[in-house]
C-alpha positions in Angstrom: 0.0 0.0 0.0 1.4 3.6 -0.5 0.5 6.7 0.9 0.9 10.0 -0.4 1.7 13.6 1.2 -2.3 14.1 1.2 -2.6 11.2 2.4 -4.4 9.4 -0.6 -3.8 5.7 0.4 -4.1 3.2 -2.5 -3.6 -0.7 -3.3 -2.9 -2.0 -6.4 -3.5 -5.9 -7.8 -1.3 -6.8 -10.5 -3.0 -9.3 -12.6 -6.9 -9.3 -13.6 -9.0 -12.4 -14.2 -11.5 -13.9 -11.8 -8.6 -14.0 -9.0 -8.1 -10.5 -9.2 -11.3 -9.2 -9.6 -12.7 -11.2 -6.9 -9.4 -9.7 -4.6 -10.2 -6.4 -5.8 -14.3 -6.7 -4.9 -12.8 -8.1 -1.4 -10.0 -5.6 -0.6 -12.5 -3.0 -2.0 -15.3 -4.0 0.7 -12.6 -4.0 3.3 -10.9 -0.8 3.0 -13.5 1.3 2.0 -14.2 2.6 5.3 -10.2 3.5 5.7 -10.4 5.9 2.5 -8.1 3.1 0.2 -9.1 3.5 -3.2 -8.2 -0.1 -5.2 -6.7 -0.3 -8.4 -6.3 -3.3 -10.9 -4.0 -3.5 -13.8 -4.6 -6.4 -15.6 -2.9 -7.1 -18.9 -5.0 -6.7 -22.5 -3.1 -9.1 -24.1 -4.6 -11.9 -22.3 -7.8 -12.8 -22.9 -10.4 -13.5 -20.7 -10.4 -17.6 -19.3 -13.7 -18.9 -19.2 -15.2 -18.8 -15.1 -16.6 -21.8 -13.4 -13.6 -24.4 -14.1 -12.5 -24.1 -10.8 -15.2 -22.2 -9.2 -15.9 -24.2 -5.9 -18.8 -24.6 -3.3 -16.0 -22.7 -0.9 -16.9 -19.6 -3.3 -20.0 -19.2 -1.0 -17.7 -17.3 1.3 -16.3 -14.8 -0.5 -20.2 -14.0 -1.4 -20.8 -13.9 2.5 -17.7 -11.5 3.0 -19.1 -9.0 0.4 -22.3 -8.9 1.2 -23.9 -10.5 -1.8 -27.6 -12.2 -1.5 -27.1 -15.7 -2.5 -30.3 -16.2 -4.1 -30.0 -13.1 -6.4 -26.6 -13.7 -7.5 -27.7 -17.2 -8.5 -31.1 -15.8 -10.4 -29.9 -12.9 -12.2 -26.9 -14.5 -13.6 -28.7 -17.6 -14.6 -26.5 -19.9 -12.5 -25.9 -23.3 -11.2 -24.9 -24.8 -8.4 -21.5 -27.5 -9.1 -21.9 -30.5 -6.7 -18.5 -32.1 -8.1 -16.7 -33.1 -11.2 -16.4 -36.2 -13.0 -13.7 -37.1 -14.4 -13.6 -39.2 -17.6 -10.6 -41.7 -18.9 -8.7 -39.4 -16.3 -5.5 -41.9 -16.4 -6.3 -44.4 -19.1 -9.7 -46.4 -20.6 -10.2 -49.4 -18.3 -10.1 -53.1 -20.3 -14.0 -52.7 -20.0 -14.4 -49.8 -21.7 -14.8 -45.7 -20.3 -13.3 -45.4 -17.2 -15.2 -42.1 -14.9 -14.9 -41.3 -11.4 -17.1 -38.3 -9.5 -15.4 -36.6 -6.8 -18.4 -34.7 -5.4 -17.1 -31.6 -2.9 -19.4 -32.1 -0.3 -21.0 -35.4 1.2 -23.9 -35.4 3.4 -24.1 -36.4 7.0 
C-alpha cells in the first residue's frame, strides 16, 4: 500500500481475471471505510479464461464476505450450483471400456 503527502492511500493488484477481480471486490469492501481507493491493472493481451472451471462450493464465502444475497446472484446470472466433477478416462480407458470417477465436494451427513 502507498500513501501520499495528502494522504491518498491506494492498493494495487497486479493481474486481472477472476482472482483479481474477486481480490479487488474483497479488498474493496474491506478498505473502503479506511479511505483506500483499489486499483487493478490487468494485462490486454490476455484474454479473458472462461469462469466456473474451478469455481468451488468454498466460493459461498467470499459472497458472504461482500455482502452479496445468495439467491440473487444465482437468479440474475442464470446460474448453477456445481456438486462435483467427473472425471472421464482421467489416467487411461479401463479393459471394459470408459473409465469415470465423480469426486463430489461435499457429502452429506
Amino acid at each position: 500500500m502507498t500513501t501520499s503527502n495528502s494522504t491518498k492511500k491506494t492498493l494495487t493488484i497486479v493481474g486481472g481475471g477472476s482472482a483479481g477481480w474477486m481480490t479487488a471486490l474483497y479488498l474493496q469492501r474491506y478498505f473502503h471505510q479506511q479511505g483506500v481507493q483499489i486499483h487493478l491493472i490487468e494485462s490486454d493481451k490476455i484474454g479473458p479464461i472462461g469462469v466456473g472451471e474451478a469455481t468451488v462450493h468454498s466460493i459461498r464465502f467470499l459472497f458472504a464476505a461482500l455482502g452479496l444475497d445468495e439467491q440473487e446472484l444465482m437468479r440474475e446470472t442464470n446460474a448453477t450450483l456445481k456438486l462435483g466433477i467427473l472425471f472421464r478416462n482421467w489416467m487411461k480407458p479401463s479393459a471394459a471400456g470408459v473409465h469415470e470417477y465423480f469426486h463430489p465436494f461435499e457429502q452429506q451427513r
